[in-house]
ZAZA-51568 format. One record per residue (C-alpha): residue number from 1; residue in three letters; x, y, z. Coordinates in steps of 0.25 Angstrom, whole numbers, always signed. Layout:
N
<torvex><seq>NUM</seq><type>ALA</type><c1>X</c1><c2>Y</c2><c3>Z</c3></torvex>
...
END
This chain:
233
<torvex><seq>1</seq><type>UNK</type><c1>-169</c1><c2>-100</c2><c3>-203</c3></torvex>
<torvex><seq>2</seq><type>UNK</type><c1>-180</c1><c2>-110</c2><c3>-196</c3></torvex>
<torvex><seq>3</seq><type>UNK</type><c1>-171</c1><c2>-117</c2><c3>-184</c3></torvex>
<torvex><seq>4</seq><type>UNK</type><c1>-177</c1><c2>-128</c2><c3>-171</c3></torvex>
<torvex><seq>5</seq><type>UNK</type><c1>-173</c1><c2>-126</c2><c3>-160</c3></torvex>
<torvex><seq>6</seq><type>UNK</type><c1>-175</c1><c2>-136</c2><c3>-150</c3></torvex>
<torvex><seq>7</seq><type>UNK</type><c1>-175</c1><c2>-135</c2><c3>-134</c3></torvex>
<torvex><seq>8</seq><type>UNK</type><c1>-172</c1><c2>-147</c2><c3>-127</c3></torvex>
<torvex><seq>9</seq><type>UNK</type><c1>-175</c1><c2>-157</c2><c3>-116</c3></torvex>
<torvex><seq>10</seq><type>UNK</type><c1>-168</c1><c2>-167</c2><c3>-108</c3></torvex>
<torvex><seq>11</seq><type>UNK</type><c1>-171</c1><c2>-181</c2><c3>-113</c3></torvex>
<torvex><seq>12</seq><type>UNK</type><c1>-179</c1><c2>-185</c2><c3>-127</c3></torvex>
<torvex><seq>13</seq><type>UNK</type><c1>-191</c1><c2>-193</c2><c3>-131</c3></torvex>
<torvex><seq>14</seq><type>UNK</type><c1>-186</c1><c2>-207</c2><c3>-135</c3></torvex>
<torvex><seq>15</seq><type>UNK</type><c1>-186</c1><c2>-209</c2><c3>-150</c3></torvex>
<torvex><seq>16</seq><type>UNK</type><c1>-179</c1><c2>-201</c2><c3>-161</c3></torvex>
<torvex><seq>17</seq><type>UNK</type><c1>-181</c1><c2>-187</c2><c3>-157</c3></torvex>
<torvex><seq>18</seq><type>UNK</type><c1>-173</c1><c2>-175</c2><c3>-157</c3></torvex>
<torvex><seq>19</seq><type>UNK</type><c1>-163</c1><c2>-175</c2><c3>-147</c3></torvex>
<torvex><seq>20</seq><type>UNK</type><c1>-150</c1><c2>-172</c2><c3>-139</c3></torvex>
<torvex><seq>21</seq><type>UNK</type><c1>-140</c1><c2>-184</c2><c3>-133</c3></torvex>
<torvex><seq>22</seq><type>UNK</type><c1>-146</c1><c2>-196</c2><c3>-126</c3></torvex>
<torvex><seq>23</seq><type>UNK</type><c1>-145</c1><c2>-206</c2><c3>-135</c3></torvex>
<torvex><seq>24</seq><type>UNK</type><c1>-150</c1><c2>-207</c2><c3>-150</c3></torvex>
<torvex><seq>25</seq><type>UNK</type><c1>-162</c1><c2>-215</c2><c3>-154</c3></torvex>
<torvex><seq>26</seq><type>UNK</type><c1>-161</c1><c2>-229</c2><c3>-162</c3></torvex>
<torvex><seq>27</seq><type>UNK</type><c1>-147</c1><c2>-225</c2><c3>-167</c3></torvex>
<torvex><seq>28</seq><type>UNK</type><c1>-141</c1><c2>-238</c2><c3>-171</c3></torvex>
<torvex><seq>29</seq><type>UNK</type><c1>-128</c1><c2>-240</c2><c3>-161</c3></torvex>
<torvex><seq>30</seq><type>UNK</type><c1>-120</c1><c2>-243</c2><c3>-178</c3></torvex>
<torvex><seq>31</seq><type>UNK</type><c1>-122</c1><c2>-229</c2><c3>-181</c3></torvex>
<torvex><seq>32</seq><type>UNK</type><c1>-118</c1><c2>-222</c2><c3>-166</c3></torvex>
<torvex><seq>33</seq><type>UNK</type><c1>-105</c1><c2>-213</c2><c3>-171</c3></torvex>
<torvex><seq>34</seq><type>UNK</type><c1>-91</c1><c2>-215</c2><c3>-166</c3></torvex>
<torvex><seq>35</seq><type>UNK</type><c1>-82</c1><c2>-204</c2><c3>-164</c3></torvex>
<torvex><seq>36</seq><type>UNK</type><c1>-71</c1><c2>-205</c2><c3>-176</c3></torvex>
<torvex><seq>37</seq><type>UNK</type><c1>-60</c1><c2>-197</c2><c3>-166</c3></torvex>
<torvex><seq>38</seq><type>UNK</type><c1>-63</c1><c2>-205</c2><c3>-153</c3></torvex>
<torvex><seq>39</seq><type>UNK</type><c1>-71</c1><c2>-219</c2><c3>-159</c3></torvex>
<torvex><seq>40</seq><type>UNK</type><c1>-80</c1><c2>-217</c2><c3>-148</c3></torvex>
<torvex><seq>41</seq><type>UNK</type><c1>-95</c1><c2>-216</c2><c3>-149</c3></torvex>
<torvex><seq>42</seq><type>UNK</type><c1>-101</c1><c2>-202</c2><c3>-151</c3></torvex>
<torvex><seq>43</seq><type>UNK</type><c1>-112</c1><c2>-196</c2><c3>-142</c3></torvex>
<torvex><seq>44</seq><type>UNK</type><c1>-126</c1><c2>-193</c2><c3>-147</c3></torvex>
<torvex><seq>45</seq><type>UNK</type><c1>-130</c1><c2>-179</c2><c3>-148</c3></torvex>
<torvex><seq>46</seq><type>UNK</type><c1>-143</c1><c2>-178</c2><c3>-157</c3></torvex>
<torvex><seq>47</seq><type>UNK</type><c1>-154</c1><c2>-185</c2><c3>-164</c3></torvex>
<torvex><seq>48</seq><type>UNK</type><c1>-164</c1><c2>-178</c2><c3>-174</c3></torvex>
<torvex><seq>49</seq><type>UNK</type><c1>-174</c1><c2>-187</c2><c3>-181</c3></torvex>
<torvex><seq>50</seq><type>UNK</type><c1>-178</c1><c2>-182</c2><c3>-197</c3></torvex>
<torvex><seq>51</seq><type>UNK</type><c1>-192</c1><c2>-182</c2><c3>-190</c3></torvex>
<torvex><seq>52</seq><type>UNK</type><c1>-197</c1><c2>-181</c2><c3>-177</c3></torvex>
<torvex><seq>53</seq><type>UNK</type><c1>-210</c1><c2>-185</c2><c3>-170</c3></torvex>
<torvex><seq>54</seq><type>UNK</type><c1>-208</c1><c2>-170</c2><c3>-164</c3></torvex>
<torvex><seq>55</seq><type>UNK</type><c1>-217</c1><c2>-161</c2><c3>-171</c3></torvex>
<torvex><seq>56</seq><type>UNK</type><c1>-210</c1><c2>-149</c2><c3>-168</c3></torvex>
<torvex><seq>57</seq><type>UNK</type><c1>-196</c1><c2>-155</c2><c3>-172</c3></torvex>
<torvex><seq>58</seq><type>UNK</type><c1>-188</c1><c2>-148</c2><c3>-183</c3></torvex>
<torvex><seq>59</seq><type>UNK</type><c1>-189</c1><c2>-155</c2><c3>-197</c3></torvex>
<torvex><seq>60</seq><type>UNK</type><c1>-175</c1><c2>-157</c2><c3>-203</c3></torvex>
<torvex><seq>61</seq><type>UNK</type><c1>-169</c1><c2>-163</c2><c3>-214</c3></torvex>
<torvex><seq>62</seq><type>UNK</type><c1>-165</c1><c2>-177</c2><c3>-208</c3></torvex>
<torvex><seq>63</seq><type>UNK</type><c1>-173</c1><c2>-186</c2><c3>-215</c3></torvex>
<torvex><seq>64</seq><type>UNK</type><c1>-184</c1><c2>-189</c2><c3>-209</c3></torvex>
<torvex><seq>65</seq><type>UNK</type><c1>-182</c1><c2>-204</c2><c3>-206</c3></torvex>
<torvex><seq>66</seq><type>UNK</type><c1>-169</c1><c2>-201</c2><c3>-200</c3></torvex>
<torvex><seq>67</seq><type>UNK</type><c1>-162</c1><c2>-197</c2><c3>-187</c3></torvex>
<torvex><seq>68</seq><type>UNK</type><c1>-149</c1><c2>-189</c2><c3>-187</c3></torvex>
<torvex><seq>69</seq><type>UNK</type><c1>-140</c1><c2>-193</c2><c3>-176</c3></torvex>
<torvex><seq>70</seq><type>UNK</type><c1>-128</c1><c2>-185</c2><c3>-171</c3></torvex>
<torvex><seq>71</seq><type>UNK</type><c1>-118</c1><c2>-188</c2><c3>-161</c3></torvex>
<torvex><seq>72</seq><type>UNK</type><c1>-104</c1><c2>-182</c2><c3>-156</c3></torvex>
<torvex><seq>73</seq><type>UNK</type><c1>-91</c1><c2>-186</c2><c3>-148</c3></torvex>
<torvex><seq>74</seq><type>UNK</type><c1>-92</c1><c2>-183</c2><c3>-133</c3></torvex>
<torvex><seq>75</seq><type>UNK</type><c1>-80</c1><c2>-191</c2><c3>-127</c3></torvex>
<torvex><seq>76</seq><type>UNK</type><c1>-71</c1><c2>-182</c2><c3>-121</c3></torvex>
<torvex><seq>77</seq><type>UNK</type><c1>-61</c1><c2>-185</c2><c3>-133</c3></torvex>
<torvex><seq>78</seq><type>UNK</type><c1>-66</c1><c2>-171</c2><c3>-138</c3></torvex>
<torvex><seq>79</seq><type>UNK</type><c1>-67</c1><c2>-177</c2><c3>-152</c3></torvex>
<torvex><seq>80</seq><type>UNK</type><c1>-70</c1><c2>-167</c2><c3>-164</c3></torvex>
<torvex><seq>81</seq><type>UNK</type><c1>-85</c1><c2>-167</c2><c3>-161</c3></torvex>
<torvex><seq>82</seq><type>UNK</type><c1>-87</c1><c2>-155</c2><c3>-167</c3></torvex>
<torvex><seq>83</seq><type>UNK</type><c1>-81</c1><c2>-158</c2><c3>-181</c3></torvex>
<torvex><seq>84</seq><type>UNK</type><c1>-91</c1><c2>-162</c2><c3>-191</c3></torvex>
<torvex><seq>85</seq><type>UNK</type><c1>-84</c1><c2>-173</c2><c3>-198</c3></torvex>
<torvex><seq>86</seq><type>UNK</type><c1>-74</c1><c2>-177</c2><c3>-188</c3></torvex>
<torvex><seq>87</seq><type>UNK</type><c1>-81</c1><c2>-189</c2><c3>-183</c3></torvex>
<torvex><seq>88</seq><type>UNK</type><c1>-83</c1><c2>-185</c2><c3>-168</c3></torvex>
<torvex><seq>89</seq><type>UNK</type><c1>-99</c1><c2>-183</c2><c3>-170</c3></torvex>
<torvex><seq>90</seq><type>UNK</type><c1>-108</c1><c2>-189</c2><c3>-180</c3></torvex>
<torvex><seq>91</seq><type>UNK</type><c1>-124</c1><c2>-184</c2><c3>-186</c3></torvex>
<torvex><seq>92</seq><type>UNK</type><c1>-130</c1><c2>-195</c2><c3>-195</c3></torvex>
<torvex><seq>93</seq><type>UNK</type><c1>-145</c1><c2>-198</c2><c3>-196</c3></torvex>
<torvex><seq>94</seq><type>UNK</type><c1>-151</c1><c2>-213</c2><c3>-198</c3></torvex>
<torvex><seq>95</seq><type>UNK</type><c1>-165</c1><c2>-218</c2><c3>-202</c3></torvex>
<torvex><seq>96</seq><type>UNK</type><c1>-174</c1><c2>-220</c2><c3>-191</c3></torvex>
<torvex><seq>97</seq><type>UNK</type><c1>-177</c1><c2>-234</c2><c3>-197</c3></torvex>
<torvex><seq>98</seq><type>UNK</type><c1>-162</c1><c2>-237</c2><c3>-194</c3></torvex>
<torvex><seq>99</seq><type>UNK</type><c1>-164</c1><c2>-235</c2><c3>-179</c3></torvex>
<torvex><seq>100</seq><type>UNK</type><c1>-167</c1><c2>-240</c2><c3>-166</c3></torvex>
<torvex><seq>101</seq><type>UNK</type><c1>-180</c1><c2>-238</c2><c3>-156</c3></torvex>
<torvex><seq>102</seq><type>UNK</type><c1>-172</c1><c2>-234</c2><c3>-143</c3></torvex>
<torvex><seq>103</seq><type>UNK</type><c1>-161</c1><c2>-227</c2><c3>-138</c3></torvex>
<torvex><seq>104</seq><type>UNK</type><c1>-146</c1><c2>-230</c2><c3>-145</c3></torvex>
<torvex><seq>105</seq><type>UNK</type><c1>-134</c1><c2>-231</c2><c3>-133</c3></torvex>
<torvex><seq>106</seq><type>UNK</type><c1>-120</c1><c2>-227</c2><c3>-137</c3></torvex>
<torvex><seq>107</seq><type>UNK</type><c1>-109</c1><c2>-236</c2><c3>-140</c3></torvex>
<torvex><seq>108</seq><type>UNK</type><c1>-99</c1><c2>-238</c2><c3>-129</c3></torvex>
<torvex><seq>109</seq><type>UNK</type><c1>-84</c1><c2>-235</c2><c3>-133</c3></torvex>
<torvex><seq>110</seq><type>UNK</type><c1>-75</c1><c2>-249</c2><c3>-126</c3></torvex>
<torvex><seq>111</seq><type>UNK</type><c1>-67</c1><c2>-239</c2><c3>-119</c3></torvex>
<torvex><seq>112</seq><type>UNK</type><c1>-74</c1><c2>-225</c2><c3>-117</c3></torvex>
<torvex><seq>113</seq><type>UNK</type><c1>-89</c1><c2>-231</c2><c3>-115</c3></torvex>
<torvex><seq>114</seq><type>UNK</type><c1>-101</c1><c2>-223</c2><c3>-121</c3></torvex>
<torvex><seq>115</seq><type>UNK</type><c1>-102</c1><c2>-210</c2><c3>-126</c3></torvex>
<torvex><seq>116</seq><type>UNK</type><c1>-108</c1><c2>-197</c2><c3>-117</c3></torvex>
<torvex><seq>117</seq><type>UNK</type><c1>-121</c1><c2>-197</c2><c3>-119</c3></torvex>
<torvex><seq>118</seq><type>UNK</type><c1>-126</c1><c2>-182</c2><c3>-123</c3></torvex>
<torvex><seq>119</seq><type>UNK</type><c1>-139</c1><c2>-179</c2><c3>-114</c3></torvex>
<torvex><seq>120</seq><type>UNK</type><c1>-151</c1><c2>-183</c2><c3>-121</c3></torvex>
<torvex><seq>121</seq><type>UNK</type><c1>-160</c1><c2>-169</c2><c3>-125</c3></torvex>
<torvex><seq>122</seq><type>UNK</type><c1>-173</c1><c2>-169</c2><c3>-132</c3></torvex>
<torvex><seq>123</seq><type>UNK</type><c1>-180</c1><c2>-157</c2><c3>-140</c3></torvex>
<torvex><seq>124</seq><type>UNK</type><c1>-191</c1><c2>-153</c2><c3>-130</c3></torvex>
<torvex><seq>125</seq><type>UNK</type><c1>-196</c1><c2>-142</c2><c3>-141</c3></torvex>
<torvex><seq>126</seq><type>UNK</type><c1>-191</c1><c2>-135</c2><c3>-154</c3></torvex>
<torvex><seq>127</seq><type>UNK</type><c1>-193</c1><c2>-120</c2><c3>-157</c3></torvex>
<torvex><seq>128</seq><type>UNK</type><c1>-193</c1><c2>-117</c2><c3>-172</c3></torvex>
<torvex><seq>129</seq><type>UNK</type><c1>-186</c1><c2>-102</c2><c3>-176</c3></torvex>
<torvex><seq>130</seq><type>UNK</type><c1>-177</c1><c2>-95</c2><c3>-186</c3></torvex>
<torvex><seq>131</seq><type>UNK</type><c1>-162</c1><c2>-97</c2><c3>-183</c3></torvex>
<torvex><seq>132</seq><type>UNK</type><c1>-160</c1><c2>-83</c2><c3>-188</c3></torvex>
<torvex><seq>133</seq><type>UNK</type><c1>-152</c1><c2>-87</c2><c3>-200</c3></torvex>
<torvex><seq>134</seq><type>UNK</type><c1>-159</c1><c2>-82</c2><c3>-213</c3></torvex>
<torvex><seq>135</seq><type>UNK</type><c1>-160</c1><c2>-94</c2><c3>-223</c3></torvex>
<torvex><seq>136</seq><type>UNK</type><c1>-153</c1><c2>-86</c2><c3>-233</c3></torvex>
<torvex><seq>137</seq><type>UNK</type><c1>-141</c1><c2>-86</c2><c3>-225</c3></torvex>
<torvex><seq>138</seq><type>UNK</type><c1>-141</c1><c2>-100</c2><c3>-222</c3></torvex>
<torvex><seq>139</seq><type>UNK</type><c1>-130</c1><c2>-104</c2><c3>-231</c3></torvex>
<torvex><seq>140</seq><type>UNK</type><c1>-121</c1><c2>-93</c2><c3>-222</c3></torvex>
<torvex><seq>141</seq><type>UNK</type><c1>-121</c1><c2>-102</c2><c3>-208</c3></torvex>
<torvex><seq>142</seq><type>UNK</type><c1>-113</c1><c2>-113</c2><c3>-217</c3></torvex>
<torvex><seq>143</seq><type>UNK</type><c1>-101</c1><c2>-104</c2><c3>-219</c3></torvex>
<torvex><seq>144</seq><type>UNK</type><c1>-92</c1><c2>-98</c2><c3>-209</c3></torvex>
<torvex><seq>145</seq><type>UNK</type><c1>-88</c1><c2>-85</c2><c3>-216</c3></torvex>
<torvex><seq>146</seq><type>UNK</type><c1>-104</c1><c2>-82</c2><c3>-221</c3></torvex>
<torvex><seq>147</seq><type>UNK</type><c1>-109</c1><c2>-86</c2><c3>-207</c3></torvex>
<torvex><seq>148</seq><type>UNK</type><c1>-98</c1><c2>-77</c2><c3>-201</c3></torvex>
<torvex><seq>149</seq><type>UNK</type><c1>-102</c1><c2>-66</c2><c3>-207</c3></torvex>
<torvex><seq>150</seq><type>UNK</type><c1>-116</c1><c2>-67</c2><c3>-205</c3></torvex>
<torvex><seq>151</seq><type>UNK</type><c1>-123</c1><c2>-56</c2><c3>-195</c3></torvex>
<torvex><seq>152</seq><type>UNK</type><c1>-124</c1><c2>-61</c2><c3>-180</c3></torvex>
<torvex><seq>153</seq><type>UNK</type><c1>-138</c1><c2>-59</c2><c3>-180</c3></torvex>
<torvex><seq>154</seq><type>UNK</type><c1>-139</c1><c2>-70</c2><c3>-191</c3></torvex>
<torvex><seq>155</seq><type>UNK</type><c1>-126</c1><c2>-80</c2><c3>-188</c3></torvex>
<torvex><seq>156</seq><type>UNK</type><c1>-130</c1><c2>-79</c2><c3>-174</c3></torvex>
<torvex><seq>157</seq><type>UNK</type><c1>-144</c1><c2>-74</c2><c3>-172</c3></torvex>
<torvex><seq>158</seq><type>UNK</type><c1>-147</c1><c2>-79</c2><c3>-157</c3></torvex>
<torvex><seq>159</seq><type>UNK</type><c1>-133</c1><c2>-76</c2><c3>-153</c3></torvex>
<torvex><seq>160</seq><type>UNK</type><c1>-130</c1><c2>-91</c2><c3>-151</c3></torvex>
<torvex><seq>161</seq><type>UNK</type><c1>-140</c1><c2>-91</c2><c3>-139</c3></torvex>
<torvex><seq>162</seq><type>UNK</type><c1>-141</c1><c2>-107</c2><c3>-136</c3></torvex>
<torvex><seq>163</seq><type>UNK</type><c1>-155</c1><c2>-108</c2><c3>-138</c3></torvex>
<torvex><seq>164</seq><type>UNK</type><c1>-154</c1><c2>-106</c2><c3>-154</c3></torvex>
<torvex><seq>165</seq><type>UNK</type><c1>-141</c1><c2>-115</c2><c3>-155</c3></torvex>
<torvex><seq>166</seq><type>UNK</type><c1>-148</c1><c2>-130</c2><c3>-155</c3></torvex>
<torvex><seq>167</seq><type>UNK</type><c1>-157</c1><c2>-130</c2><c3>-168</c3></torvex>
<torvex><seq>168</seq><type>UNK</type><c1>-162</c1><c2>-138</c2><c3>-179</c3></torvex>
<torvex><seq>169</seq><type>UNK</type><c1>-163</c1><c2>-132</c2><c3>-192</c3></torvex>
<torvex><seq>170</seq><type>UNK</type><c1>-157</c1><c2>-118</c2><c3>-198</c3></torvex>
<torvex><seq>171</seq><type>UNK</type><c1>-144</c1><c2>-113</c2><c3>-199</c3></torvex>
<torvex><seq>172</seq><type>UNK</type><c1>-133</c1><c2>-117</c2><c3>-188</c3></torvex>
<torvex><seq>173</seq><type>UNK</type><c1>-132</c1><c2>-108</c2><c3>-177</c3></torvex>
<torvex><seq>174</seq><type>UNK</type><c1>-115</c1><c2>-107</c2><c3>-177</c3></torvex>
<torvex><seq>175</seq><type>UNK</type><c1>-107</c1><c2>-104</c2><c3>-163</c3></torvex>
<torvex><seq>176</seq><type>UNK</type><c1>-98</c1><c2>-92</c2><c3>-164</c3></torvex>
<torvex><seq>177</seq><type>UNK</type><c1>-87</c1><c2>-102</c2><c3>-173</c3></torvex>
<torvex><seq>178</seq><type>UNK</type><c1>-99</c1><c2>-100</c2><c3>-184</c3></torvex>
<torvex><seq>179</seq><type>UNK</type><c1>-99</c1><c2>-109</c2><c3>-196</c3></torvex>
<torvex><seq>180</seq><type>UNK</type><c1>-87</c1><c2>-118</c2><c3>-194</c3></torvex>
<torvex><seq>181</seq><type>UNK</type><c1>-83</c1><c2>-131</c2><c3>-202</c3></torvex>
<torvex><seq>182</seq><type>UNK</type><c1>-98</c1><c2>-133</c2><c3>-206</c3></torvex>
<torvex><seq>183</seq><type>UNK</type><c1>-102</c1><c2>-144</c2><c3>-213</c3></torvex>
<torvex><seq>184</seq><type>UNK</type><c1>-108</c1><c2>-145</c2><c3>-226</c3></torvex>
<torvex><seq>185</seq><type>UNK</type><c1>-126</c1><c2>-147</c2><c3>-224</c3></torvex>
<torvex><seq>186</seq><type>UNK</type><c1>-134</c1><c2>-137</c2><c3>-216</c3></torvex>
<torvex><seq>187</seq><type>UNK</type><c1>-138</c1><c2>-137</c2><c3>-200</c3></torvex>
<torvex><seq>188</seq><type>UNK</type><c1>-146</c1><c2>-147</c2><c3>-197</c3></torvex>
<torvex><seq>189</seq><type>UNK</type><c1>-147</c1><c2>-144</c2><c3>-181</c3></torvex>
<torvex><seq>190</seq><type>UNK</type><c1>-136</c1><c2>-137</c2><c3>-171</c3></torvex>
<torvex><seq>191</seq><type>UNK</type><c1>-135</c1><c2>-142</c2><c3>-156</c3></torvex>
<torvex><seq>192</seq><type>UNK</type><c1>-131</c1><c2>-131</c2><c3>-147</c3></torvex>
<torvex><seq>193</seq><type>UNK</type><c1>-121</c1><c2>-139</c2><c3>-134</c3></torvex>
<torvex><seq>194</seq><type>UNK</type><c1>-132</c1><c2>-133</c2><c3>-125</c3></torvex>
<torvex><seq>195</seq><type>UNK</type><c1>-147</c1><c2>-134</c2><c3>-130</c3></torvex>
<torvex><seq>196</seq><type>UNK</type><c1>-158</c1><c2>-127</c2><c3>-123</c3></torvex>
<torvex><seq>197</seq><type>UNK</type><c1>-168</c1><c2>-135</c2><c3>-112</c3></torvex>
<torvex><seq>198</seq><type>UNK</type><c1>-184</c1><c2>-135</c2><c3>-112</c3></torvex>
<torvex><seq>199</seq><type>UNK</type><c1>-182</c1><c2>-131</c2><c3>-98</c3></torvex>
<torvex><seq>200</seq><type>UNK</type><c1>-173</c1><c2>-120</c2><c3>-99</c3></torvex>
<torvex><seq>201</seq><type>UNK</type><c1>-157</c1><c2>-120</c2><c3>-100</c3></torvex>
<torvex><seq>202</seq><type>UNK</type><c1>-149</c1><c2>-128</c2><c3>-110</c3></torvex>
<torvex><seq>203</seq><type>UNK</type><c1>-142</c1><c2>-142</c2><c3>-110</c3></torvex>
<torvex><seq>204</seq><type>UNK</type><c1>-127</c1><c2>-144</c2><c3>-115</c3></torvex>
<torvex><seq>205</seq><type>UNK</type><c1>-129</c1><c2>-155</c2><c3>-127</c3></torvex>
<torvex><seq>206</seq><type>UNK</type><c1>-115</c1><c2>-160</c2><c3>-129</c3></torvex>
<torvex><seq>207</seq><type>UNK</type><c1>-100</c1><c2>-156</c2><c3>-131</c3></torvex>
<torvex><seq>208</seq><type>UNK</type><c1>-99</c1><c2>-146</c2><c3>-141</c3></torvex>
<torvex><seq>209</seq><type>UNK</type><c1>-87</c1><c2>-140</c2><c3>-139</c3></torvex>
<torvex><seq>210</seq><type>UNK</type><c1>-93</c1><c2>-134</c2><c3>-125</c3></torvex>
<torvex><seq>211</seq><type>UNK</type><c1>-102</c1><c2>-123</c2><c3>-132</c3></torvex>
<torvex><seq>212</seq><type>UNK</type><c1>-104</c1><c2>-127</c2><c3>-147</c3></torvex>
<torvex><seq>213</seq><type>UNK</type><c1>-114</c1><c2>-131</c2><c3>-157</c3></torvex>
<torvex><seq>214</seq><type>UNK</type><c1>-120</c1><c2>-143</c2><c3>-165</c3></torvex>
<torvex><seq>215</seq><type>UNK</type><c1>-122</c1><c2>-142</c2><c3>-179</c3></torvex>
<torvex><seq>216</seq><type>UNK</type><c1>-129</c1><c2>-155</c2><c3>-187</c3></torvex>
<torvex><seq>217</seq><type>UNK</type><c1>-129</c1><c2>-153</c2><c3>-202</c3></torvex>
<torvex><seq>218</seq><type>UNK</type><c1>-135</c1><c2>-160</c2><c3>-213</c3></torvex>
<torvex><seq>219</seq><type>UNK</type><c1>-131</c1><c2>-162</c2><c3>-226</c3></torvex>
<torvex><seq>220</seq><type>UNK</type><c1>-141</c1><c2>-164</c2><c3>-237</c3></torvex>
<torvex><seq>221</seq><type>UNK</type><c1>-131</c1><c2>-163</c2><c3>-248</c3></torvex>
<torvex><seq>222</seq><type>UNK</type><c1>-128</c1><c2>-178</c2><c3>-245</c3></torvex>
<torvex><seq>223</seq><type>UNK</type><c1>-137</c1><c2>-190</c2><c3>-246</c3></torvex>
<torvex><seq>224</seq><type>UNK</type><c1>-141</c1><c2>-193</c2><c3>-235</c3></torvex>
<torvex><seq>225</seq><type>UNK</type><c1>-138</c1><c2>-183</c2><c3>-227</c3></torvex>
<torvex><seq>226</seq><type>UNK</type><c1>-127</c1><c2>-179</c2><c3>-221</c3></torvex>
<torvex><seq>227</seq><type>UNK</type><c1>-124</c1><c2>-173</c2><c3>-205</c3></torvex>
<torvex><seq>228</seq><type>UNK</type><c1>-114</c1><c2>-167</c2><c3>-198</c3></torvex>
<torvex><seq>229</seq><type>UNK</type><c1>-111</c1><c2>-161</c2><c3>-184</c3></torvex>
<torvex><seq>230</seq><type>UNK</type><c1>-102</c1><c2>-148</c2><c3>-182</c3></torvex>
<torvex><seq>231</seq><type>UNK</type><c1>-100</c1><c2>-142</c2><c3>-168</c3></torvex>
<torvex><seq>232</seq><type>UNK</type><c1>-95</c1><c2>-128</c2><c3>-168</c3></torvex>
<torvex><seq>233</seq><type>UNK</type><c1>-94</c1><c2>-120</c2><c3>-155</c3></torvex>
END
């Protein structure tokens, strides 16, 4: 299936671009998340706008007058950042007419002070290809057992090599834990914790449980939709 892979840079163009870290553009401090397990604000680990002045950016199903936001818990707490609905990250989109024209600052926690700031990465450039998953398979990287039994040469066709681990698009590319505690929608993209470099060599994103994965999904079963964020290692 068609996936898009993007290799990054360090830094990103102002304005609502597809990015890693720094800080998210015009996002309304009322709608920064809080970590239900620690009550702490969460830091920012993405933003894909519906549409993108960037010709060559993947089209996905985010409406396209709206940005999705995702953020994640990186305090030292170790809260459950990797579970999908145990409060400790948060994806959500909001219409572009709902935010600002600059740069959006964390809150400060009265104790703690403000959340670590991811480092800021911008796509330099996409490349386009097949994820190796045949679309009549698709339905088999949703479910555990079906996606266990699979042939390596279709579960894990680029034997996990990092490169193919950050995409937009397609079926998720699972760790060696597979298909684990997936939420219900489709992938929407997957963040690999080290990303490849327009000048060679990778950059480690965030804290994934040292070497795990990302996985956005949406749900176009509710209206609007709906996001979630799984980390599997």
């Amino acid at each position: 299936m068609k996936s898009h892979y993007p290799t990054y840079c360090a830094g990103a163009a102002p304005g609502l671009v597809h990015k890693l870290g720094g800080l998210p553009w015009g996002l309304p401090i009322a709608h920064w998340p809080v970590c239900k397990e620690c009550g702490r604000a969460m830091s920012f680990l993405a933003q894909v706008p519906g549409q993108s002045a960037d010709d060559n950016a993947p089209e996905l199903p985010i409406p396209a007058g709206e940005v999705l936001f995702a953020f994640k818990c990186e305090w030292d707490s170790i809260c459950s950042f990797w579970e999908s609905d145990g409060g400790a990250n948060a994806v959500f989109s909001l219409p572009r007419t709902a935010l600002g024209d600059g740069p959006t600052a964390p809150p400060e926690h009265a104790e703690d002070g403000f959340p670590e700031l991811i480092p800021e990465l911008g796509v330099a450039h996409w490349r386009t290809d097949d994820d190796g998953a045949p679309a009549e398979l698709e339905a088999d990287f949703y479910d555990y057992g079906r996606h266990d039994d699979l042939p390596d040469e279709i579960a894990h066709p680029h034997d996990w090599a990092t490169e193919w681990r950050t995409k937009f698009g397609g079926v998720p590319y699972w760790t060696a834990n597979g298909a684990q505690g997936v939420p219900p929608g489709r992938l929407l993209l997957q963040i690999d914790n080290c990303v490849p470099m327009q000048e060679g060599g990778y950059s480690e994103v965030a804290n994934f449980c040292s070497d795990g994965t990302a996985y956005i999904f949406i749900d176009n079963a509710q209206t609007p939709p709906g996001y979630s964020m799984l980390i599997n290692r």
